[in-house]
N, C-alpha and C positions, 0 to 999 in steps of 0.2 A: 356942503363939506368945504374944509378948508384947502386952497391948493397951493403946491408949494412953487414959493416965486424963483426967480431965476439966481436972484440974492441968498435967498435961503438955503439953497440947494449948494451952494461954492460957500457957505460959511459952515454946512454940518460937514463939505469935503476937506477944508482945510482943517476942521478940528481931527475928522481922522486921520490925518496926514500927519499932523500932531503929534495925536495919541499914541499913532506908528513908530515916530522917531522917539518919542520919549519910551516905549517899551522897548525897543533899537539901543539906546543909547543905556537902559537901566540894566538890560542884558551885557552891555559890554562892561560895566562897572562890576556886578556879581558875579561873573563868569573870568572875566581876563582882570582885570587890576587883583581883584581876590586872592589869584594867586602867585601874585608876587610875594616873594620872598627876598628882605633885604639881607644884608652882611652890616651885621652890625657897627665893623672898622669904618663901615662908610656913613652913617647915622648914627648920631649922638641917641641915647635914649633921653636925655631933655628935649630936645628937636622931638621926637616920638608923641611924648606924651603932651608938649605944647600943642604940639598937632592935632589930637584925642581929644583934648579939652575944646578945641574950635570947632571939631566935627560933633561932640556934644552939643555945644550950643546949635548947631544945624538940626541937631536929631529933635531938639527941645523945640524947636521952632516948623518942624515938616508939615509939609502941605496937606501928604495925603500919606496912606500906606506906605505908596512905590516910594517917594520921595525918602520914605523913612527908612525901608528897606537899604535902599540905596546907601545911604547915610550910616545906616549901620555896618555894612560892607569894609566902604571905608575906614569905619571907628577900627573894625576888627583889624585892617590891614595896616592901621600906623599901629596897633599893639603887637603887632608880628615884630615887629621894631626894639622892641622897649626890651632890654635885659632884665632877668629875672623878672617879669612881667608878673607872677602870682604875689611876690614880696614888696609890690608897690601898692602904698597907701592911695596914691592919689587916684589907682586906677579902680582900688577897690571902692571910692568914692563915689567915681563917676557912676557903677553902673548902681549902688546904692541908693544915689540921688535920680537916677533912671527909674529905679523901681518903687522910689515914694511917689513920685511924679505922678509915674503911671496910675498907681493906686487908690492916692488922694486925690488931684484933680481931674472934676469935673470933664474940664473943657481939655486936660490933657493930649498934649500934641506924637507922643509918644506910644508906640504900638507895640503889644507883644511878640513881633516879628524881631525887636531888637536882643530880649531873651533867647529866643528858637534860634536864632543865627551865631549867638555864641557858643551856646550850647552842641548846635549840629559841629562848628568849626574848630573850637577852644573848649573842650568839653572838659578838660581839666581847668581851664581860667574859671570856666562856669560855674564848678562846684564850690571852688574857694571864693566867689566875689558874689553870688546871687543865692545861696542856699539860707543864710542868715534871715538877708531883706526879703525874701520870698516869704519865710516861714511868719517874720513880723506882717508881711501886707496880708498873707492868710488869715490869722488871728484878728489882725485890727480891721481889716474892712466891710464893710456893712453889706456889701455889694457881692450878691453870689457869683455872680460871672467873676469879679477879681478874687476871689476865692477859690473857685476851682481852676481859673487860667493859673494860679500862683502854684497851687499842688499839681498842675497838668505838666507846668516847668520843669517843677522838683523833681517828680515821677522820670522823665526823661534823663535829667540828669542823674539818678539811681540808676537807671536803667543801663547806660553806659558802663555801671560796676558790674555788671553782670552778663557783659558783651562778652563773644568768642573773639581772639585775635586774629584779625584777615589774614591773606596770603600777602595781600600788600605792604609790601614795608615799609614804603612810604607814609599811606595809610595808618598805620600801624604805630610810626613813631608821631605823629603830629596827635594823633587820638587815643594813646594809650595816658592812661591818670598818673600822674603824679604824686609820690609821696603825701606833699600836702594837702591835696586834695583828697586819695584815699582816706588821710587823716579825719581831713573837714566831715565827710559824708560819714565817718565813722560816730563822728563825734556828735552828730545832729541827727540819728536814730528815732533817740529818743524822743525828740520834740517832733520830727515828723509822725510817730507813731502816733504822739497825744494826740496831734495837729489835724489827724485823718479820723481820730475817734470823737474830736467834734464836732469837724464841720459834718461827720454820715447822721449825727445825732441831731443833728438842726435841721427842724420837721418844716419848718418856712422853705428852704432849699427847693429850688426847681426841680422836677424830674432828669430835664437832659443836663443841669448843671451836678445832681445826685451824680448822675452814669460818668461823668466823667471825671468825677470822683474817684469813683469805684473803680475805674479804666487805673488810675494815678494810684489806687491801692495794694494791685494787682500787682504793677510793675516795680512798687516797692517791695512788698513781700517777696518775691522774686530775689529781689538784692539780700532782702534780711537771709533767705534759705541757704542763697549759694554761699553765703558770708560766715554762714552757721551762729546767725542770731547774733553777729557781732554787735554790743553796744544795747542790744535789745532783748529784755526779761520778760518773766510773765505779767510785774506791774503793767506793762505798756500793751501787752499784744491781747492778754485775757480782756480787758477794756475794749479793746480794736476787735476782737471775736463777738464778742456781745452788741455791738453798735450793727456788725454786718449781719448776725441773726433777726435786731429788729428794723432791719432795713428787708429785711426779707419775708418776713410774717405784714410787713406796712405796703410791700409793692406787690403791685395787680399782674407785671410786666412779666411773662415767665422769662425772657430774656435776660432781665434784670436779677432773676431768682438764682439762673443758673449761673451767673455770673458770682452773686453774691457766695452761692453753696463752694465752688470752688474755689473761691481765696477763703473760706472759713475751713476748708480741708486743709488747705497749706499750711496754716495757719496751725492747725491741731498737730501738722506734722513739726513742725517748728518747737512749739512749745514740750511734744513727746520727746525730741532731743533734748529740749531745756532741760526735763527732768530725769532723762538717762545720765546724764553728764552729771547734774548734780548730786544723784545716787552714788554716781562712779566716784567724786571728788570729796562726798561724805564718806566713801568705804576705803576709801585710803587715807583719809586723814583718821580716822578707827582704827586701825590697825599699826601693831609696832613694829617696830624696824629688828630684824631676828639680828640677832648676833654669830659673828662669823665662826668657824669653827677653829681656826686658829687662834683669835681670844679666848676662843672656850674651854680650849687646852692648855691655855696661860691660868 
């Protein structure tokens, strides 16, 4: 057997020692700098976003997860900065070019920790700066894992539209959506609806990269119900009913079955509103307008 020298034994101590201060130190960055909040009077939003674009290149360059973590924190914390922060191109850039990155390379230095942390933080920056490029890196990547991380995103970000409002008001104002955001997620319905009927339809797909799929279909149906199908018809959901049926006759997994049965319930329920409404909105336009009985006296 091999024994360990005296050398060896003070070089695995001082990596843990290490290890200690860099989790020490990565805690103090996501926990306390995170929530600073500046005053804009005192920070130019050019200073802001000069800053964003330098901690990008950090993010683009990270060692490892934590590194990127970390890095991301900070991104978040100079857009805390930035005025009107959703109506800036450049910021809609950065994380644009964050999420081809991610998608396309390979050897990508950037981790999904950098979506999840806006999301959890900036949940209204989220929807209006990553629901776009998300639904593109969906569609165009070959890569089942960046497929369902990209719908596992989106999923969360929907999910947010369908939050209860805390008792925290603090909470409350930093995480409640934004006009243009509720806009955005209204607006991109549709394409998440196709978006989720074919990657359940693509029989190559993993098992555990399916389920969490199915997990991101849930939480969007969810959105369309309480939304009352805003943006979303039977073109999109009868297509999204059908993919979940032969996802469900195709898996062995009753886990998987029961899961599927219940977003295909919602889903019915959904679309029976669709067609009470439009019952309702063809029998009022059928009918004519009666005349008053004062004109009728004229």
């Amino acid at each position: 057997s091999i024994q360990t020298t005296p050398d060896s034994s003070l070089a695995k101590k001082s990596l843990s020692d290490k290890n200690a201060l860099l989790d020490r130190l990565s805690s103090i960055v996501k926990e306390r700098i995170s929530k600073y909040r500046c005053k804009h009077e005192l920070l130019s939003s050019d200073t802001s976003l000069k800053a964003s674009v330098e901690i990008f290149e950090e993010i683009s360059h990270s060692l490892n997860v934590a590194d990127c973590s970390c890095s991301s924190i900070a991104l978040i914390t100079a857009l805390r900065c930035v005025s009107d922060v959703e109506d800036s191109d450049q910021v809609k850039e950065i994380y644009s070019n964050a999420v081809k990155d991610w998608s396309m390379k390979k050897a990508t230095k950037i981790h999904t920790c950098v979506f999840d942390d806006l999301v959890q933080r900036m949940p209204s920056l989220a929807a209006v700066v990553l629901i776009e490029p998300l639904c593109t890196a969906a569609k165009e990547s070959v890569a089942s894992f960046i497929k369902s991380e990209s719908i596992r995103v989106l999923s969360i970000i929907y999910k947010h539209g369908t939050g209860k409002p805390q008792h925290d008001a603090e909470h409350n104002a930093e995480h409640s959506l934004s006009q243009k955001a509720i806009s955005t997620m209204k607006d991109n319905c549709r394409n998440v609806a196709s978006l989720l009927t074919g990657v359940l339809n693509n029989q190559s797909m993993k098992a555990k990269h399916r389920d969490e799929v199915l997990n991101a279909t849930k939480l969007f149906i969810q959105y369309v119900k309480s939304n009352k199908a805003v943006n979303t018809g039977s073109s999109e959901l009868v297509p999204l009913k059908e993919a979940l049926e032969f996802v469900t006759n195709e898996s062995k997994g009753s886990g998987t079955k029961q899961l599927c049965t219940q977003v295909i319930e919602v889903i019915a329920e959904v679309l029976d509103t669709i067609g009470q409404e439009t019952t309702t909105k063809a029998a009022k336009k059928g009918k004519t307008p009666k005349k008053s009985s004062k004109k009728a006296k004229k």
